[in-house]
Every structure is written in C-alpha cells, then in structure tokens.
VEXFIFI-619733 format. One record per residue (C-alpha): x, y, z. Coordinates in steps of 0.001 Angstrom, whole numbers, plus 524288, in hexadecimal, padded with zeros to 5 digits. Example, Ala and Ser with C-alpha at 12.3 -4.5 7.8 and 13.67 -1.06 7.14 Angstrom:
2
8300C7EE6C81E78;835667FBDC81BE4;
This chain:
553
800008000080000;80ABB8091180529;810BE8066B7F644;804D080A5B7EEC8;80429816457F541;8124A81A6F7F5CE;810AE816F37E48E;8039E81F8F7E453;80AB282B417EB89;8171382AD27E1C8;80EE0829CF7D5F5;80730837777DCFF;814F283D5D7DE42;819C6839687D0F3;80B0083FA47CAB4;80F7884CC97D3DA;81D5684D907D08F;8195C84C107C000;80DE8855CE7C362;8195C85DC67C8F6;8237C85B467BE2D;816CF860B47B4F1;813A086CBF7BB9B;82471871527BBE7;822BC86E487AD54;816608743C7AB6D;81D2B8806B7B2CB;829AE8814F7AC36;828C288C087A29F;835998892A79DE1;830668797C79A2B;8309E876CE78C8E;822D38781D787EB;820768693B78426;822B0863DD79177;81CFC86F0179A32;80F3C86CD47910A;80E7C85E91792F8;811ED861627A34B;8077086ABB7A3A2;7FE56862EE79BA6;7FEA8857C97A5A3;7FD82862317B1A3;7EFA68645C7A9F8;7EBEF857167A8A9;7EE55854C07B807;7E49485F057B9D4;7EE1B862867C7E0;7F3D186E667C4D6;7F27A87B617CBE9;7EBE98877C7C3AE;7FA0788D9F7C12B;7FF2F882307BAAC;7F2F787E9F7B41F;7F4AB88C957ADAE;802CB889D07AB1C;7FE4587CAF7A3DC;7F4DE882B679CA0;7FC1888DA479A4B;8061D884F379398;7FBF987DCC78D57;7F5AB889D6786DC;8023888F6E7823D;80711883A877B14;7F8CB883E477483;7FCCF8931B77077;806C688F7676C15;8033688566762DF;7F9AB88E4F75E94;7ED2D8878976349;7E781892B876916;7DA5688F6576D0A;7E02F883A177584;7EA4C88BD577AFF;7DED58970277F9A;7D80188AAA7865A;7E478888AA78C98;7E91589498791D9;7DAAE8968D79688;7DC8088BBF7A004;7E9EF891667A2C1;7E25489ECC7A616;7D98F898FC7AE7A;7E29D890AD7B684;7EC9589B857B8FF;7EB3E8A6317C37F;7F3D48ACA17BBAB;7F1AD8AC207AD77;7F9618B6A37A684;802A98AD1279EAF;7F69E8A5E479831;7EDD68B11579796;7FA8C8B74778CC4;7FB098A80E78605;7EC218A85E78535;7EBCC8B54E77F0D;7F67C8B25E77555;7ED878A62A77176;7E02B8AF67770EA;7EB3E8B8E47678C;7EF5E8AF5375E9F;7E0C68AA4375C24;7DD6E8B973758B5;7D6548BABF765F1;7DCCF8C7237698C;7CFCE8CC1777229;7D4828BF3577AF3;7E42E8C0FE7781E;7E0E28D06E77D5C;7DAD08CBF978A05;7E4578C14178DBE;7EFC58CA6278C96;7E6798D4CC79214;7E4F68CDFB79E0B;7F3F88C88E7A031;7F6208D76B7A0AE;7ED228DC767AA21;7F41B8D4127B3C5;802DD8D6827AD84;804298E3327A4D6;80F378E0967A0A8;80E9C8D29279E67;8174B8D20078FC3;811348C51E78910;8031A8CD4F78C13;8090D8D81578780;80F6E8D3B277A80;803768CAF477634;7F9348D6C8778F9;803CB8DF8F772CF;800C98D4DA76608;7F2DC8D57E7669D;7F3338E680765CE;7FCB38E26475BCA;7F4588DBED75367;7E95A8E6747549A;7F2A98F08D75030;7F49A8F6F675E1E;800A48F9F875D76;8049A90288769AA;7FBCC8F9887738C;804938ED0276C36;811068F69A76E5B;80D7E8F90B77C22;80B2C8EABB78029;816398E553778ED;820CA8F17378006;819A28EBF878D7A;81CFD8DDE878A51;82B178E134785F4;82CB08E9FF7929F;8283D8DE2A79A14;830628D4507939F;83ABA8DB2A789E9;83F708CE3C7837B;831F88CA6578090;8339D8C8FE77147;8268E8C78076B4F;8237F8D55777272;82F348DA6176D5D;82C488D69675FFD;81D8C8DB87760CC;821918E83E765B2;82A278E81075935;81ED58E4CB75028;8179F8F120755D8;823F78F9E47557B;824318F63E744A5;815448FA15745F0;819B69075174B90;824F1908E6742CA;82E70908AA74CD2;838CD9015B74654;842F49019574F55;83B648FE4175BA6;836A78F25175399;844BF8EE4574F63;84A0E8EEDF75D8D;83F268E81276363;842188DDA675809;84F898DD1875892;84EAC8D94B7680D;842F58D0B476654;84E478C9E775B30;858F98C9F67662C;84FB88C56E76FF9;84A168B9AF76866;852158B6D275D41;847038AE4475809;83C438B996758CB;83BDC8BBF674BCD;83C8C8CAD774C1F;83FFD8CBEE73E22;833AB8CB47739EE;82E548D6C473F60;83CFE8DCF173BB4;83A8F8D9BD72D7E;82BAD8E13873009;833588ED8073607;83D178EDC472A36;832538EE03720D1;82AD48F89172819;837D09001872995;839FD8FD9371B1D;845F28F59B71C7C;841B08EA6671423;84E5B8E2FD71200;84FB68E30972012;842048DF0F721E2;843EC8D43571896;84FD78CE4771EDF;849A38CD8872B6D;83D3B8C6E972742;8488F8BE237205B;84DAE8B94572CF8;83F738B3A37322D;83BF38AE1D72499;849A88A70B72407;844E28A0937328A;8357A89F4D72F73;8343B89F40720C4;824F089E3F7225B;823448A89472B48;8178F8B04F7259F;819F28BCB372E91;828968BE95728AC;826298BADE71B0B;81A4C8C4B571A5E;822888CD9B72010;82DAB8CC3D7159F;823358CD5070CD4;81FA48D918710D8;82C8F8DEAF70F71;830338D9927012C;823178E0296FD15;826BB8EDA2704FD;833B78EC3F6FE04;82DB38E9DC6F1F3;8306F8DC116EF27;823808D7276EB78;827E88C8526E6DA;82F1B8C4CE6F20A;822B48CBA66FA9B;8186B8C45C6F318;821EA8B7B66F524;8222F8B8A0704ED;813008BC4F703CF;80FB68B0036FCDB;816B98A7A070463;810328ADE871158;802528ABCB70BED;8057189EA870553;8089389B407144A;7FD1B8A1E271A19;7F2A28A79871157;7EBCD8AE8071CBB;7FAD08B68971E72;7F3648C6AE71FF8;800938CC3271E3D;804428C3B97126D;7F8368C7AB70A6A;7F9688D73270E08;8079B8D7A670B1C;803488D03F6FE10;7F81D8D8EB6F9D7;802E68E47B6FBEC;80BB48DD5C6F229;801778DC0D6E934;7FB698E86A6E8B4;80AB48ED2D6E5B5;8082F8E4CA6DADC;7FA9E8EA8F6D6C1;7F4FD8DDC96D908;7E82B8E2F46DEF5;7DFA68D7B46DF58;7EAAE8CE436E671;7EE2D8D9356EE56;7DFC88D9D46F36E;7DDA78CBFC6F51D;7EA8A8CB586FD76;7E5C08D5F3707A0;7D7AC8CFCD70715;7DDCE8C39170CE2;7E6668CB23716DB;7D9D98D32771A0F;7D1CA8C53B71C12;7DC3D8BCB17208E;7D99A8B2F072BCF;7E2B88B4E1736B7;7DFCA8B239745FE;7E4668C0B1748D4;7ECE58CBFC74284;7FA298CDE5748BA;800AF8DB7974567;806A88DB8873A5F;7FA2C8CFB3732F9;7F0EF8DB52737B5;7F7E38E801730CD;7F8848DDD072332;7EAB18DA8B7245A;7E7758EAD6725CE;7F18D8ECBF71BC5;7EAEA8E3C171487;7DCC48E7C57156A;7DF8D8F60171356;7E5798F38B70604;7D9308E9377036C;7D0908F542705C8;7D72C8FEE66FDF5;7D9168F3C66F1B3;7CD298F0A26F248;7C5D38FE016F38D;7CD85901266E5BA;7C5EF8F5EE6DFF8;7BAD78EDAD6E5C1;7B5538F9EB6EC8C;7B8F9905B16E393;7ADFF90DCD6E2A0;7A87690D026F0C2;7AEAE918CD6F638;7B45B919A7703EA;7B02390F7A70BF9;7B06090EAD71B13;7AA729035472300;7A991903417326D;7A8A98F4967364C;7A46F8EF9C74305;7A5178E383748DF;7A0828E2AD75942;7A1FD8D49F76040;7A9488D6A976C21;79DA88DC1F7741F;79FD08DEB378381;791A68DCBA78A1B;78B008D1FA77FD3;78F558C5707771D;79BF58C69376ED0;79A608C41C75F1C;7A4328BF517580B;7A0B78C23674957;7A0158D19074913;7AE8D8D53274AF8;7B0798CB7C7418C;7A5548CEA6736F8;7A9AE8DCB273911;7B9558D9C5736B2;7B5218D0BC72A32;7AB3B8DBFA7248E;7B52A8E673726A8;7BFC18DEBC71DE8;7B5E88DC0A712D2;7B4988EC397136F;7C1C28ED9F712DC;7C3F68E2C970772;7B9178EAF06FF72;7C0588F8977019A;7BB328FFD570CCB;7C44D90ADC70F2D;7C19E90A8471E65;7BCC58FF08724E2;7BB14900DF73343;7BBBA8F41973CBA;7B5E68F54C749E6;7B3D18E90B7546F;7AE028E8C8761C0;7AA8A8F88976264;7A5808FC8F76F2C;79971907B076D5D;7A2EB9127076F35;7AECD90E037650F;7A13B90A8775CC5;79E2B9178575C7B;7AD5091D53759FC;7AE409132D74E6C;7A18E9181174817;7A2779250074A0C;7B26692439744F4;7ABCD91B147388A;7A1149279D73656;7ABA792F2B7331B;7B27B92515729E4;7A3DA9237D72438;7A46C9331272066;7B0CB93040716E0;7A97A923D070E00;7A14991F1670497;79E3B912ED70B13;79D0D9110171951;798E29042E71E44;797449002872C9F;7958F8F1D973209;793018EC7073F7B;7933B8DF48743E9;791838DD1075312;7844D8DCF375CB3;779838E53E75771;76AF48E76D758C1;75DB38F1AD75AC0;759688F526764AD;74EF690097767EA;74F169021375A68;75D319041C7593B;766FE8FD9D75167;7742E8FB0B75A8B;77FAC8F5917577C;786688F077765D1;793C78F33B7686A;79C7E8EC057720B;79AAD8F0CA77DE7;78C758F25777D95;784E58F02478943;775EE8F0B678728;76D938ED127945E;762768F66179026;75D7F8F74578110;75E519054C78676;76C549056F7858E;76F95903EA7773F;76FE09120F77404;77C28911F677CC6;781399063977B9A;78064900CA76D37;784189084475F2F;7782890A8775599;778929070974830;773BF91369744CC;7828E91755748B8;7892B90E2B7406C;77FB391347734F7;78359921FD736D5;7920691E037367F;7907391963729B5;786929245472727;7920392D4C721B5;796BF925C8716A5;7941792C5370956;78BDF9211270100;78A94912387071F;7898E9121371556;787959049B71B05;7863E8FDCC727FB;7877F8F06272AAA;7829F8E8DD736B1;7868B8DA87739CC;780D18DC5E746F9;771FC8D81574801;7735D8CF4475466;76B5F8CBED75FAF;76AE78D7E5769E7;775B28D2947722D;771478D97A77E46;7647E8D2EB77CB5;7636D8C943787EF;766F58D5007924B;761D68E27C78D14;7585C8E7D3794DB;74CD78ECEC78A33;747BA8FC1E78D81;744B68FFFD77E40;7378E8FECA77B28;7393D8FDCD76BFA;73C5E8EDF376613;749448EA6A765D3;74F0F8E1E575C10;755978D78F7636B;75CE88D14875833;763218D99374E02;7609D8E8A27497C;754288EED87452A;752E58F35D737AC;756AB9011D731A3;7547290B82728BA;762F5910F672507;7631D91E2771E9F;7654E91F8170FBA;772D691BA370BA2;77387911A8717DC;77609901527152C;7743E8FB4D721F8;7768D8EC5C722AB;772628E55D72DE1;779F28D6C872DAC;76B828D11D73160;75CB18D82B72DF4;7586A8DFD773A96;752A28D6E6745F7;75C908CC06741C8;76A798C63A748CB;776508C6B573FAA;77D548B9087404D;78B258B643744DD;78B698AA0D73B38;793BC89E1273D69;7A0DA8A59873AD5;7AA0E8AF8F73DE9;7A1C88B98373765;792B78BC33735CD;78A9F8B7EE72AC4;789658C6CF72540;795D08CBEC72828;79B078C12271F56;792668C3E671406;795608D171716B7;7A3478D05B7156F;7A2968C8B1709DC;7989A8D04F70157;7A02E8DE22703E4;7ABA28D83A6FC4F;7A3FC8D28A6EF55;7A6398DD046E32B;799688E31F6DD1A;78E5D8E1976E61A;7881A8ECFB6EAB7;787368EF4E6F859;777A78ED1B6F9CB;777458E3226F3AA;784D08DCE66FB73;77C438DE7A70704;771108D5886FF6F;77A358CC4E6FD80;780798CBFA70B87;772C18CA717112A;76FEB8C08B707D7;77CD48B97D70B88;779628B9A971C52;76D018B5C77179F;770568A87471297;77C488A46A71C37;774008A7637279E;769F989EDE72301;75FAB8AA5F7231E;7625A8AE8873073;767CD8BB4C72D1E;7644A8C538722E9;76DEF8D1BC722CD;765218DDAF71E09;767A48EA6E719BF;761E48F81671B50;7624E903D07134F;76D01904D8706F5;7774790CA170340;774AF918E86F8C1;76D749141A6ED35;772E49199B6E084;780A69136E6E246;7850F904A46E4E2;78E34902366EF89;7993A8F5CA6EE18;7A2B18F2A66F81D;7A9038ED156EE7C;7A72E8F2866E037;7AE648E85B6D6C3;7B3738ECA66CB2E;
C-alpha cells in the first residue's frame, strides 16, 4: 500500500515539475517561438493556469496567428488574452495591429486608443496609430505620434522609418535621409532604400533614386513596392520602356497593384494613348485592396483625378461644370448601425468621378452640425455649376409632415424633437437649388423610423412610419427617392444596396438621358428585389434641353 502511494505522489510531482518546466517556457520571452507555443499550448489544455499566464499563452497564441496572417483567429485569440490579463496593454497593440491589417481601422484606433490612456507614451501605440493618421493623409497627428514613439524608444526602426515617409510628404529631404540613414545603421536589414529611392525621385535625383531601389530589387526581385517605385522614376526620367517594363511585371504579379496602374495611365497618356490611359486609372480608382497605406492612397487620388479630367474631355463633354455632394451616414450614436450607406455612398461617388464630375464631395458619418457646414460649404460650390447633384444614403423618414434625413448623433425621444435634432430634405434640396440648369437629389434612405419603438408621439398629424412622404419639387428640381414614398429601401444580400448598384452602373452607360436613366434604374431595383422595392421620382429637370452624364460621341 505504502508503495502505491509513494508511485501516485511521484507521478503528482513529475505532472507539477512538467507543468512548471511549461510555464518558465511559456514565460521566457527570449524562447524560440516553436517551443514556447507548444509549452503554452499544453498550459491551455490543463485548464490550471493563473489569469496572467493564461494571457501570456494566449498572447503568444494570437501573435503567431498575426503573424501568419490569419487575422480573424488571431483577434479570437488576443480577445481571450484581453480578458484574462489585469493588465492588457501588450495584446490590446497586437489586437489592433490585427483589426489594421484587416482594414478595421475604427477597431485598430480604439485598441491603440486605449493602450494610451493608460501609457502616453507607450511607442508600439504610438507608431501603429501614427500608421493609421498615415494612411488617412494626417500627416502632423502621424508626425506627432511617430516623434513620441522615437522619443520613447530612439532605436525603434519602423518609427524611424515612418517618420521618414512623412518627412518626404513634407518635403523635408534631409530630415527624411537622416532618419533613414540611422534606421540603415540601426537595422542593416530595414530596407531603407526604398523609401531613399522615393526621396531621390521627389528631390529629382533620379540616378540616385534608381540605384537605391537597385539594391532591394537585387535582394527581393518581386518586391512590388520597389519595382513600382523604379518605375516611377524611369517614367519621371523619361524612360518610358524600361517604366512600362517594371509596370508590367508589377501587375502581371498582382493585377489589383493601385500604384502600378496610376503610374501606367501616366505613361500612357505621355504617349497620347487616352483610352489605355483611362482604363489604367479606372482600375486604380476600383481596385480591391483591404485598406490604402500612404503612398497606395495618393496613386489611387492621383489616379481618379486624372480619370475625371480624361473623361470630362470625352464621355461627358458638353455637361458643363459638375459638382456632386455625396453622403453616406451608418455609424449612428443613439440607434442601429447600417452597414451599406458609407459604402453605397463611396461606390456612387467614384462612378461620378469616372463620368467627369469636376468636384465630387465624400462625406460619412456627419453629425447635424458638420451636416449643416458640409451643405452650406456644397451651396456655395452649387453657385459655380451646371449640374449639381446631391445623394444621401443613411436613416431617413416623415414625420409631422416633414421629410428628415437623421444624422449620427440624433436622439429623438419626442416626435417633437426633429426640428432640432434631424436635417430636412428641404435643406439638401436648397443646396442644390443654386446650380444653373439640372439640379438633382438623390435619396437611398427610405427606412423604417429607427426611433420607432421609443419615441414618445405629441404631433397630431399621421406620421409615416416607414419611408418619406411624397413631394412636389419646384420647376427645374429631379428628386429621386431609392423607394416610392411610404416604402423601406433594401440593404440587399451584399455589400451594397439594390439601387445604389443600379445607380452606379447606369450613370456610367454613354447616351441615355438622365430621365429616362432613372426609368431604367427603377426598372432594374424593381426586378432584383423581386417587386419589393420600386425607386420613384419627382419633378424633372428643365424641359427644352437633355441632360447625359455621359454624352458618347
């Protein structure tokens, strides 16, 4: 007896001292990362652990996931991770570099958000929400967090070379050289030459430029950033076949490549080949990527700018100046979120661009007051043009006899309050109101009153509890409502709604006049919604001349 339980307490001691051996592995930051996994994969599957090195093997788990790219599994990860730590900050940066690579910057933005509430200074924090401004073109808030992360930690590398990428932005050459020449010392392997070979070309220096982009090629001869970039500098030093040569091979590797196609519809407008040159910045306008970093986002502007001005000297010659204020409202505060309408908005605006619009205004997510700055700035815009069309997708219904479109921060607990709270269309239509022939406004937005189930009712006239309520626009007016008054707009099964597809398509087919585009759009919702949604449309533009967004030849 005295045996069996002197074998029973060494096999307990032997089960402690591997659950022991696990856990120092687990711990060890300075493990290699094979080992450490499997240790803290078993701590998981004994279910023992405390809640710090639960995080710690979750932690682990979720950052192997990043970094093998599978970035929904590494979220789930690092959640747990969150959870079981008291003190989160390292996961809460992993878990917003996942959420940043997916294109989730609202999520990236509030991980890193939170890390540095607790430390300000914190530098990964600082250097990935330094990215993020990056990408949306904020270049002093990206300057500011990557100078705190590099004051923090001054051989941090990636910061260093961010902060670089910025300084080119700026035009401050030499800052952008030092920073790269000690990210280079630092981290021989860094590959700093490629945003050298960027500063040469800005500077001018092209052979210099070239050479550079030369030395990452030689090491990574399929590296679509560099060989873009050397494209880019053969075609600013005017050597067109070798530029076209790096292009190809770029978009023969990648056809979605933004900066590949803009840099190619430069070459060949050089060469007077319109019609390529168009169809190369149509696909960096339209091109699929999960987000823009810096320098994808300035080609696919680059890019859409000189789609616009091609194509206003042929498709849409003969419409005048035309200026389009699009709207698109999802992330609302006080009610339920909706997908689609950032999205319909961001797809209608590029089909207004791709037809010629000289101005084409994208707003998301306006609160009532930056609703009324962006209409009153468009009124002005409106003044200047021939055409001036205005579209709204988000929450919007009637009520008291009043047609309101609902920004995000609405909060409605009396029908009483919409006056205050909410934007009427009859706003939207006097924006619009100053253009000198077609004025047009486009709604996307006939949904159930979101505010339904908790408004208090004081207004003794009906409301209309799904949808708008019909109008009478004055003469010269097109108002288009994306479903006939009293009836909800559909999502559809997709990223975008039913009519804001149609929509986007129509604007871009040659010859058909704009009334009867609209027949046909209504006429297209009509049939993929299976007769659950008829777009309508009230009043018309002047009658004694035809209106094309797109004339043909």
């Amino acid at each position: 007896m005295l045996r069996f339980f002197f074998l029973l307490a060494a096999a307990v001691m032997a089960v402690d001292c591997a659950r022991a051996d696990d856990l120092e592995v687990c711990r060890d930051r300075k493990a290699e990362t094979k080992p450490r996994q499997e240790a803290c994969e078993r701590i998981l599957a004994a279910g023992q652990a405390s809640d710090k090195d639960k995080g710690i093997a979750y932690g682990l788990r979720g950052n192997v996931l990043l970094e093998s790219r599978s970035y929904d599994k590494a979220i789930v990860a690092l959640d747990a991770a969150i959870a079981a730590d008291p003190n989160p900050l390292e996961y809460l940066v992993w878990r917003g570099l996942a959420y940043a690579r997916k294109g989730d910057e609202e999520r990236a933005m509030a991980d890193y958000n939170a890390v540095l509430q607790v430390r300000p200074n914190q530098p990964y924090a600082r250097n990935n929400r330094g990215v993020l401004y990056l990408r949306k073109g904020a270049l002093q808030s990206a300057l500011d967090d990557f100078n705190a992360a590099l004051t923090t930690l001054p051989g941090y590398v990636l910061a260093r070379v961010n902060r670089a990428r910025v300084l080119i932005a700026n035009r401050d050459f030499d800052g952008a050289l030092a920073d790269l020449a000690e990210a280079q010392r630092l981290d021989p392997k860094s590959h700093s030459e490629s945003q050298r070979c960027i500063a040469y070309k800005a500077m001018g220096k092209y052979n210099e430029a070239i050479a550079e982009c030369n030395i990452v090629i030689e090491r990574l001869p399929k590296n679509q950033f560099v060989l873009t970039s050397r494209a880019d500098v053969y075609l600013a030093k005017g050597e067109i076949d070798k530029a076209l040569k790096d292009y190809n091979f770029v978009l023969n590797l990648n056809p979605n490549a933004v900066r590949a196609h803009a840099g190619r519809g430069q070459l060949f407008e050089k060469r007077r080949d319109l019609a390529q040159a168009r169809a190369d910045y149509r696909a960096a306008s339209i091109a699929l990527t999960p987000f823009d970093d810096f320098e994808v986002g300035v080609a696919r502007n680059l890019a859409r700018e000189r789609l616009a001005v091609l194509t206003s000297q042929t498709a849409g010659a003969g419409g005048g100046r035309r200026v389009a204020l699009i709207i698109g409202n999802g992330a609302y505060n006080n009610v339920a979120r909706l997908d689609n309408p950032p999205r319909d908005a961001a797809l209608v605006a590029d089909a207004l661009r791709d037809v010629g619009f000289q101005t084409v205004t994208l707003s998301k997510d306006l609160g009532r007051d930056k609703f009324f700055e962006v209409l009153h700035g468009f009124a002005r815009e409106a003044e200047k043009a021939d055409w001036a069309v205005g579209y709204y997708a988000g929450h919007g219904f009637e009520i008291g006899g009043v047609n309101y479109l609902v920004p995000v921060d609405a909060r409605l607990a009396v029908d009483s309050d919409a006056e205050t709270q909410m934007v009427a269309l009859e706003q939207v239509i006097a924006a619009v109101g100053a253009a000198r022939k077609l004025r047009l406004v486009i709604l996307d937005a006939c949904r159930d009153n979101p505010f339904e189930k908790n408004m208090r009712r004081t207004i003794a006239l009906k409301l209309v509890d799904k949808g708008f309520s019909n109008i009478e626009p004055g003469a010269g007016f097109m108002v288009v409502y994306g479903a006939k008054h009293g009836e909800t707009a559909l999502d559809g099964e997709g990223a975008n709604s039913p009519f804001a597809i149609a929509l986007a398509r129509e604007i871009r087919v040659p010859k058909v006049e704009v009334r009867k585009m609209f027949d046909i759009v209504r006429d297209d919702v009509w049939t993929v919604s299976k007769h659950q949604q008829q777009p309508f449309t009230y009043g018309s533009p002047p009658g004694r001349e035809d209106f094309y967004f797109v004339a043909g030849k």
